[in-house]
C-alpha angles and dihedrals in degrees: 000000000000129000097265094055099044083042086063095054098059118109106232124104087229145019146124132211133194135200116210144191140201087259105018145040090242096189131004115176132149135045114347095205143108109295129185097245091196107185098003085085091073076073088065092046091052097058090046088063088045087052089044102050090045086054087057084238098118138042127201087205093061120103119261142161119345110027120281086018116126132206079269101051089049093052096031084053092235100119098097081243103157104243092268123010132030101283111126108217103175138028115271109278093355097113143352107278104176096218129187087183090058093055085043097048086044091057079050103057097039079052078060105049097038101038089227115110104239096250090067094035087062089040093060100032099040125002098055101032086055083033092223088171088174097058123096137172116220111164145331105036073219096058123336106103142096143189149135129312082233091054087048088040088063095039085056088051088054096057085058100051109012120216097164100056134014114278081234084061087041095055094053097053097049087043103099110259110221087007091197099059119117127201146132120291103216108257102012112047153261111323123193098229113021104194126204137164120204095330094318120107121240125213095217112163080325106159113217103011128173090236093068140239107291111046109097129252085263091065098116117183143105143257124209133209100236083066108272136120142178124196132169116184107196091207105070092024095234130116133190132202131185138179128191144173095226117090129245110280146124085300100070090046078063103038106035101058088050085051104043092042087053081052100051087042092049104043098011110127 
């Protein structure tokens, strides 16, 4: 099978993928138009805080949210931080607390230490120099964006061959942060461990995981509620992105795995 034809099995009215390298654009299909990323924009997020701490602008050291939590804490979701609001639920670094309010409060603190407000912050850092013109922020760094499968497709792209930050910066933000932490990954299930990066999540020995059977643990990314992912997988050096207007749900945990397989069968090196 390959990912056109799983793509057109899955139930959504509409929807685009792409497949990426490093160098290319391998495989663009579907709807061309504005999707909610949902939770893909904690990706975003995540390259504002590698800019940042290149710039010299951010450290992950710095105290920030809970008490006794730290910036990596917030991205890494190891505050304790509920998943909205300021209620702490869990000790700092004791367990894995997805957490919208600790990437918020993170957007918060690097407002702080940089005096830009982190919308413009992403617009100067990110959106024009990878000129991504159909992406637009909205609202919540954790979840209020929305763009193109071509925009996602090149910040996919990004997160293969780095051009904004250094691949060593790169590496230690896809590495897993408090690497023994268990916790529940929203819509699947509890996973021991739960791995993330800086605010990416990584697959890690994750079964069964959205991102298929055959990527590598290595395979770092997010998924988003409104039906989108984005996942790169240095590995094999292919990446895959998809919006939809159908909502996260037991559809996407049939449909995605076959995807994403036909892609690493068909552009898998």
């Amino acid at each position: 099978m390959t990912p056109s034809e799983a793509f057109e099995t899955w139930p959504v009215d509409r929807a685009g993928f792409a497949v990426v390298s490093a160098d290319d654009i391998l495989e663009l299909e579907g709807d061309g138009g504005v999707f909610e990323l949902a939770s893909i924009a904690k990706l975003f997020a995540a390259l504002t805080a590698m800019i940042a701490l290149e710039e010299g602008s951010l450290d992950l050291e710095a105290s920030a949210g809970p008490d006794g939590a730290t910036v990596r804490h917030l991205l890494a979701h190891a505050s304790g931080l509920d998943f909205d609001g300021d209620r702490v639920v869990a000790p700092v670094g004791a367990r894995r607390v997805y957490s919208n309010a600790g990437i918020e409060q993170y957007a918060e603190h690097l407002a702080t230490r940089t005096g830009m407000e982190y919308a413009e912050y992403l617009r100067m850092g990110v959106l024009e120099p990878l000129s991504l013109t159909d992406t637009v922020l909205y609202g919540s760094p954790a979840h209020g964006m929305r763009s193109s499968n071509s925009d996602v497709a090149r910040l996919a792209r990004e997160f293969l061959a780095p051009t904004l930050v250094s691949s060593k910066t790169l590496l230690a933000a896809r590495t897993p942060v408090f690497p023994e932490l268990s916790g529940v990954l929203p819509g699947i299930g509890r996973f021991d461990p739960n791995p993330f990066g800086l605010a990416v999540e990584v697959k890690g020995e994750k079964k069964p995981h959205w991102s298929g059977d055959l990527t590598s643990p290595e395979t770092f990314g997010h998924f988003g509620g409104a039906g989108t992912f984005l996942w790169v997988d240095p590995q094999i050096g292919i990446g895959a992105v998809a919006l939809a207007d159908e909502a996260f749900g037991p559809w996407a945990m049939r449909a995605w795995p076959p995807f994403n397989d036909a892609v690493v069968t068909a552009y898998g090196r």
